[in-house]
N, C-alpha and C positions, 0 to 999 in steps of 0.2 A: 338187915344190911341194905344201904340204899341202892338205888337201880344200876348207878353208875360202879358201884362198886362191884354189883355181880358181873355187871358188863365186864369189868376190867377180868375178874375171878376166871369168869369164862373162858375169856380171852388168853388169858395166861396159862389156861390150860388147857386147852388146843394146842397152844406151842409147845409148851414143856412136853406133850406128850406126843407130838410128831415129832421134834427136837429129839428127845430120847430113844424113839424109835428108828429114828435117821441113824442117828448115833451106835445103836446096838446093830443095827443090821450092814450098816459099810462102814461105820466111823473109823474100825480097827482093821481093813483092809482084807477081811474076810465077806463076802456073800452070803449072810443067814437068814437069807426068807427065800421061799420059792419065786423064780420070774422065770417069764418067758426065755426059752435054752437061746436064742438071738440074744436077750437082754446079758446074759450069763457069761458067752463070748465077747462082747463087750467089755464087761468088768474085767474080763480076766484080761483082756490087751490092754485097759486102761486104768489097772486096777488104783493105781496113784490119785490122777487125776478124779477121779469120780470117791477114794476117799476123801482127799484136799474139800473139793465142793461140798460133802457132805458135813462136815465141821465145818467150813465155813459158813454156811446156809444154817445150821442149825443153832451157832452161834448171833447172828442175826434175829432167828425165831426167838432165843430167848432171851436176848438184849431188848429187842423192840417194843415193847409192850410197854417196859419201864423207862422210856424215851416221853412218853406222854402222861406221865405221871406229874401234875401242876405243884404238888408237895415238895417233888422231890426237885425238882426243877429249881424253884423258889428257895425253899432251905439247902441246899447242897447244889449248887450251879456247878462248881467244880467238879463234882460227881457227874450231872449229866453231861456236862460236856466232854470227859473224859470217857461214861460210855458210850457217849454219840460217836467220836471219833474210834471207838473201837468197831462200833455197830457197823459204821460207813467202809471202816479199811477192811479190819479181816474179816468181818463179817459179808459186806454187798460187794466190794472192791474184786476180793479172791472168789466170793462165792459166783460174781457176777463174771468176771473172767474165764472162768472154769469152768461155767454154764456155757460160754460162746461154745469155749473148745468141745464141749459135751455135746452140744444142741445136735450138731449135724452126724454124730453116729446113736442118734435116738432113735426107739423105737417106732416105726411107724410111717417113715419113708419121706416124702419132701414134707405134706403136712404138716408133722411132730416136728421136723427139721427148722423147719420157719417158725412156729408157736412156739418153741423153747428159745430156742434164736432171739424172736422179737423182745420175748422176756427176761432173756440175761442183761440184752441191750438198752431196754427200757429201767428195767433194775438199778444198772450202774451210772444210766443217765440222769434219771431221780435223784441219783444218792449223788451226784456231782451237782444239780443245782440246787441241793438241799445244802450242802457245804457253802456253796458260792452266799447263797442268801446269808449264812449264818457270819460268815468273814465279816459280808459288809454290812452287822447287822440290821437286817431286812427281817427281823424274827418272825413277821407273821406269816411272809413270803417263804420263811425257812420251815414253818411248820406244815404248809398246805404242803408243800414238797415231801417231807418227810412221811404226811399221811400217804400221800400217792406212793412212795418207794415202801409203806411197810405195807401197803396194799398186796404189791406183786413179791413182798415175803412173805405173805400168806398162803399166796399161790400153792407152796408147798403142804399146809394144810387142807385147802379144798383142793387140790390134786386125790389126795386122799379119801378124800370123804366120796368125791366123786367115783375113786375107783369103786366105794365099797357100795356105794349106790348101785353100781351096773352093772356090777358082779350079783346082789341081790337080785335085782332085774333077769339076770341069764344071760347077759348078753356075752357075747365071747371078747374076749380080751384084743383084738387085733382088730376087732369091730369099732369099737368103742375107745381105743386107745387115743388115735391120734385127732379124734373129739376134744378129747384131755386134755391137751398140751395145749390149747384155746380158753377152754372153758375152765382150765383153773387160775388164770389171769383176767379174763377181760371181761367178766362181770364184775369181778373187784375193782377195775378203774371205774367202772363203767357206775358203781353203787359211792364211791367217794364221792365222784363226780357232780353226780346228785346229789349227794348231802352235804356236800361244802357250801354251797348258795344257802342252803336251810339253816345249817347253823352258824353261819355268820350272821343270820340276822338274828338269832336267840341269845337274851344276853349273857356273857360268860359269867360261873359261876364258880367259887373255889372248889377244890378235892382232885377228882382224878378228870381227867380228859381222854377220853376214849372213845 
């Protein structure tokens, strides 16, 4: 399989499988994994909103991947643009909404409050100059956008990973938490960022873009 292809493999399976785990532990408005008894009071006052977020964000997880797919792009335009505009509405639109109203009763005090915050707000701002570009087509303007908004729907994966990281570590969870709500966004702009310059100047090649 070529490099890009695992790339994408990979890729699509980090989401599908934080996606489905989103999905089984709130999607249905039930709490089924252990958190912090704080985080547990929260659900249960906002148990709506914080299912809404979780289908919407995990809908995005598993839209986004096939947004940069150049095959499909090219033979089926209709396609992707039909799930662009899905990815953007209910997916970052609700999921990025939803996040605001979530941000400030998160775990972990102003810190968490601000770093979920910043990232709902950056999420939906992405995704509104990713559309704006795509209107007036600007498409390459519209892709560098889209990379940076599926960047911080990754978030939701290295959120994860990081949890499992520093839970390995020992570290205690309210130690370590509102680290989190930073660190699972802002190394991701911060790693586009960097590779946008690089691969603009490599020349483009058919198959998958990822």
């Amino acid at each position: 399989m070529p490099l890009k292809s695992w790339r994408f493999a990979a890729l699509a399976f980090f989401c599908i499988s934080v996606a489905g785990y989103a999905l089984w532990a709130y999607g249905s408005g039930v709490q089924r994994v252990p958190v912090h008894p704080a985080m547990i009071a929260v659900f249960d006052q906002r148990r709506a909103l914080i299912t809404t977020h979780a289908i919407a964000a995990s809908l995005a997880l598993l839209l986004g991947p096939f947004q940069f797919v150049d095959r499909l792009r090219a033979r089926a335009p209709r396609l992707h643009r039909g799930l662009g505009y899905t990815y953007l509405v209910a997916g970052v639109a609700v999921g990025g909404s939803s996040g605001i109203l979530l941000a400030r009763h998160s775990f972990g005090g102003f810190v968490s409050h601000l770093g979920f915050g910043l990232l709902a707000c950056l999420w939906m701002i992405t995704g509104v100059m990713a559309t704006r570009a795509a209107l007036q087509r600007r498409f390459e303007d519209h892709r560098v956008w889209m990379i940076r908004n599926f960047a911080l729907t990754f978030a939701a994966v290295t959120l994860r990973l990081y949890l499992g990281l520093f839970f390995a570590a020992g570290l205690r969870f309210e130690d370590f938490y509102p680290a989190v709500a930073w660190l699972c966004w802002v190394p991701n702009l911060i790693a586009v960022e960097w590779w946008q310059p690089r691969r603009s100047s490599t020349p483009p090649r058919p198959g998958l873009s990822v």
